[in-house]
N, C-alpha and C positions, 0 to 999 in steps of 0.2 A: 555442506549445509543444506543444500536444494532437497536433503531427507528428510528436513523439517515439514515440507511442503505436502510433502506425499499421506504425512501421518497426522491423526488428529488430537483435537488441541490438547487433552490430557498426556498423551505418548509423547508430543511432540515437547511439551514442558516437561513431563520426567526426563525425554534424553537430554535437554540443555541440563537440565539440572545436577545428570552424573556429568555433562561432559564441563562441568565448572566446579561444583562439587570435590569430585573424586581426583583431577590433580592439586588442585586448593592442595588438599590434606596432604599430598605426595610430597608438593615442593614445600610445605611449612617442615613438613618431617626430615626432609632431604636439608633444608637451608640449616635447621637444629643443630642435626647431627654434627655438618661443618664446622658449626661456631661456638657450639658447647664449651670446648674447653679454652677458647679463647673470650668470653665475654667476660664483659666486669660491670661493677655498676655501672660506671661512665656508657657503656655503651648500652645497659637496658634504656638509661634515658633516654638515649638519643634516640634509638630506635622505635620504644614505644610513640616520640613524638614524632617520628616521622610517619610513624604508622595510623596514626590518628589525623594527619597532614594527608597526605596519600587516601587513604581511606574517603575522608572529605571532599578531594580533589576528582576522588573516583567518583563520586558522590553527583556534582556536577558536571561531567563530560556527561554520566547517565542521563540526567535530565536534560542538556541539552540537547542530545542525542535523539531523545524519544519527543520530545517538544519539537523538534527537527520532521523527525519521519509522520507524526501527526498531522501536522500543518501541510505535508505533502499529500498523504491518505486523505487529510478533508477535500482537498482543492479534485483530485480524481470524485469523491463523492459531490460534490458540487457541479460540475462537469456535467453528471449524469442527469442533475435536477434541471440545471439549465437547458441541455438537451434535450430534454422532455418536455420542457416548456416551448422551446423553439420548435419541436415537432408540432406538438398541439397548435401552437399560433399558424405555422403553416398551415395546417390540415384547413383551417377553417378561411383562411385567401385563395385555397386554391379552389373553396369550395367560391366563394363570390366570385373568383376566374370564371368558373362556369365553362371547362374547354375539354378536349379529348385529352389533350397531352396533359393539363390537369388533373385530369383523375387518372390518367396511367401514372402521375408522379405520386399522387395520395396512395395508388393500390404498392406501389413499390414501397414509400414509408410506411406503413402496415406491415409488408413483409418484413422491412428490415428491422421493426419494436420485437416484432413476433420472433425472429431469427437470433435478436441479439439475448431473445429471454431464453431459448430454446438451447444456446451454443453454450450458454455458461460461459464464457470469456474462453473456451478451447481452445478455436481458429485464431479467435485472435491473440492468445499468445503463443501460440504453434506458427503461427504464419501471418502476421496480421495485418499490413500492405494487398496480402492475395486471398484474403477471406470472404466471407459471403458479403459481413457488413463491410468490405470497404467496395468490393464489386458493385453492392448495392447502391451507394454512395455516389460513385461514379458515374450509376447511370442517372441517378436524380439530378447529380447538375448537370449532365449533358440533356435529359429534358427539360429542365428548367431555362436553360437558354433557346428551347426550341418554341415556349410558353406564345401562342400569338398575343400581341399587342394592335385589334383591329380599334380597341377604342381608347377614349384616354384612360380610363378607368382600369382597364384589362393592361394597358402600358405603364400604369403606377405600380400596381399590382404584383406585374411580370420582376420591376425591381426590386421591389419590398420582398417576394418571395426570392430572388437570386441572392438577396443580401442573407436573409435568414439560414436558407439551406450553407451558404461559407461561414453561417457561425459555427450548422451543424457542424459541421468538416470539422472545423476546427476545435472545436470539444469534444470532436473520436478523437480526433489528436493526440491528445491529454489520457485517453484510455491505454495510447497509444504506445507513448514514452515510458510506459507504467508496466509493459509486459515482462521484460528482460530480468532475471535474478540478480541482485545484485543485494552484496553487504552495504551498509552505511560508513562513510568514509572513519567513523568515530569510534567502529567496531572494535577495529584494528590496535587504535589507542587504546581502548578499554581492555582487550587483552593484555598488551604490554602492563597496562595498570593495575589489573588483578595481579602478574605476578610479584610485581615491585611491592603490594601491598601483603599478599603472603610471604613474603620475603622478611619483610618488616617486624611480620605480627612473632614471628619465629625468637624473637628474643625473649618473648613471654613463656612462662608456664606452661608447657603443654599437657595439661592435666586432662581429666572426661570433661571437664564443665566446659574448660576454655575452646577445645575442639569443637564441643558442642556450639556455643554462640558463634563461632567461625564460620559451622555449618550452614546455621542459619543464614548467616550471610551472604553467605556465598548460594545459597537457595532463593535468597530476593534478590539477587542480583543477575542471577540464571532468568529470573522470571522476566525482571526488566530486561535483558538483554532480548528474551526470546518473543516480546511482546515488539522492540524496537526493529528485530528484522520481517517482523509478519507486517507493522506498519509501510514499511520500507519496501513492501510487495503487494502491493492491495488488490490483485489480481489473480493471486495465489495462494494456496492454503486455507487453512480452518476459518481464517480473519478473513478473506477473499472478500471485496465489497459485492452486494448480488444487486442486479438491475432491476431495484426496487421503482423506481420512479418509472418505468419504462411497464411493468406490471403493472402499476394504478393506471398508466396511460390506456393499456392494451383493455382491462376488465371494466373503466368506466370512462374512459377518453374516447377510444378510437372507434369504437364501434357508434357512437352518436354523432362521430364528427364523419362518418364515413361515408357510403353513398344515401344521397336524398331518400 
């Protein structure tokens, strides 16, 4: 599946859509064949209703699914707002600090906005513990705790700024846990359930028209599926979140909040 990632959104939705599509039609043909000369009425019934049962059932694991990988994809875009907010609020205490090691920690957050617009999430999902931005990271709070505290003001200051930069950390974090590919656990079921559901519909008619609506189906459900694992990867692909808030920061934040 990680070829989804590589191609873009049109190509990437045609291949789900043969690789759902094109067995669909195999195993309803294949299930037919088998049961053709054993069905009767008794069993169209039951099977249409299961197939309309199933179908529905299929219906909601989808949406839970995609309601699921959503509510993950906000909280990483959220993440980014936040951190750019805490960037900004820093910039402008370290600028009332007024100290050396303060603006060596302001020129280092500048590089790391500018780094992190610059890498397109690369490093950090290529390696992202040993990337530029968590290098960067590491050495802001080890200045951060170098901050002098000669008066009260500069010793309030020094904490307020140590508390801030441990949010940043912790909303790379979040960027963090987000790099690795991975299916959504409910993938898996919804495979199993697509078959069980072509399996079903196989008791019906296999006429042009009926193939036809099948198709359909099984093309909006290619689409939902293909939309629920780009969700479930927001760091990756066509859908990839881009460090929008970190750009307004860089083109009308950083440079007024930057040296006097």
């Amino acid at each position: 599946m990680e070829i989804l990632f590589t191609l873009s959104l049109w190509n990437g939705l045609l291949l789900m859509i043969l690789l759902v599509t094109i067995p669909g039609i195999i195993v309803v043909f294949v299930v037919k064949g088998l049961i053709r000369n054993d069905l009767t009425k008794q069993h169209i019934r039951v099977g249409r209703l299961l197939f309309r049962v199933s179908a529905s059932l299929l219906a909601l694991l989808i949406s839970l699914s995609y309601a699921n990988e959503k509510i993950a994809y906000n909280k990483v875009t959220d993440s980014l707002e936040e951190e750019a907010s805490l960037i900004s609020t820093v910039f402008l205490k370290l600028k009332m600090h007024n100290s050396d090691v303060a603006n060596m920690i302001r020129k280092d957050l500048k590089e790391y906005v500018e780094y992190t617009i610059e890498d397109d999430w690369k490093s950090a999902v290529d390696n992202p513990y040993f990337s530029g931005m968590a290098g960067t990271i590491r050495h802001i709070n080890i200045l951060a705790r170098e901050l002098p505290a000669e008066t009260e003001s500069q010793s309030l200051l020094k904490l307020e700024i140590i508390s801030d930069i441990d949010l940043i950390t912790r909303t790379m974090q979040i960027k963090y846990y987000s790099t690795h590919f991975k299916l959504p656990y409910l993938f898996y079921i919804l495979g199993f359930g697509l078959v069980v559901t072509w399996s079903f519909f196989a008791v019906y008619t296999l006429d042009r028209v009926s193939v036809s609506f099948l198709t359909l189906y099984n093309i909006f459900v290619a689409v939902v599926i293909y939309f629920v694992i780009m969700l479930g990867n927001p760091l990756v692909g066509p859908l990839k979140i881009k460090p929008v808030p970190f750009e307004i920061l860089s083109e009308k934040g950083l440079d007024k909040l930057s040296w006097p």
